[in-house]
C-alpha positions in Angstrom: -93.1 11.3 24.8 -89.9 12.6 26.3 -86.8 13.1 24.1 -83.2 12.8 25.5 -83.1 16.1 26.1 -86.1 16.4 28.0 -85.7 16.5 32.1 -86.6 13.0 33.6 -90.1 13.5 35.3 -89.6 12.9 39.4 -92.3 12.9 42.0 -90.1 15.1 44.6 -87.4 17.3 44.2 -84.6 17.5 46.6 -84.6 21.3 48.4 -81.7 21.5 50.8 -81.6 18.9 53.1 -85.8 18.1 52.3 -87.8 17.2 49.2 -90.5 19.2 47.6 -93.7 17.6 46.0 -93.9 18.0 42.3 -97.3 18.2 40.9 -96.9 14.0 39.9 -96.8 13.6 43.2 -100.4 14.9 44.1 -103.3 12.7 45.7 -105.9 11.7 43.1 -108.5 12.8 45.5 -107.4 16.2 47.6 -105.7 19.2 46.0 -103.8 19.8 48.7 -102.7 16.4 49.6 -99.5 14.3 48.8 -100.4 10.1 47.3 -99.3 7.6 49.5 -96.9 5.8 46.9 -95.0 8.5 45.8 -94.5 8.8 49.6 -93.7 5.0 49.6 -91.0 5.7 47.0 -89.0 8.3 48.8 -88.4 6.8 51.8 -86.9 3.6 49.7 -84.3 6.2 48.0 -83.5 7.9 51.4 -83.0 4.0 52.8 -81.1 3.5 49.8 -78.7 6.4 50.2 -78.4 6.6 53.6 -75.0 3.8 53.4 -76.4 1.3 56.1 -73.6 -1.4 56.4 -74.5 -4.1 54.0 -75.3 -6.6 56.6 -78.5 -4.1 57.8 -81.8 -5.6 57.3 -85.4 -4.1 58.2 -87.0 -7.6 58.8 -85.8 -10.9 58.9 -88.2 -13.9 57.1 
């Protein structure tokens, strides 16, 4: 358990203008390999802070 102190755990860590894996972030399966929600995640912050006018949508229903 963390305590307030503690750094919150993230999955990428930003490195100039990229993001660095952090070992959370690894792929059950291959060492060397990133998992495909972590991946997931990212680009929905990077959407997120990117500023798009609020009328932007990706898809329409």
């Amino acid at each position: 358990m963390t305590g307030p102190s503690d750094p919150i755990p993230h999955y990428f860590v930003r490195d100039g203008e990229g993001f660095v894996p952090s070992g959370l972030a690894r792929n059950p399966w291959f060492d060397n390999a990133v998992a495909g929600g972590p991946i997931a995640a990212l680009i929905g912050h990077v959407i997120e802070q990117a500023g798009f006018d609020a009328r932007f949508e990706i898809c329409s229903s």
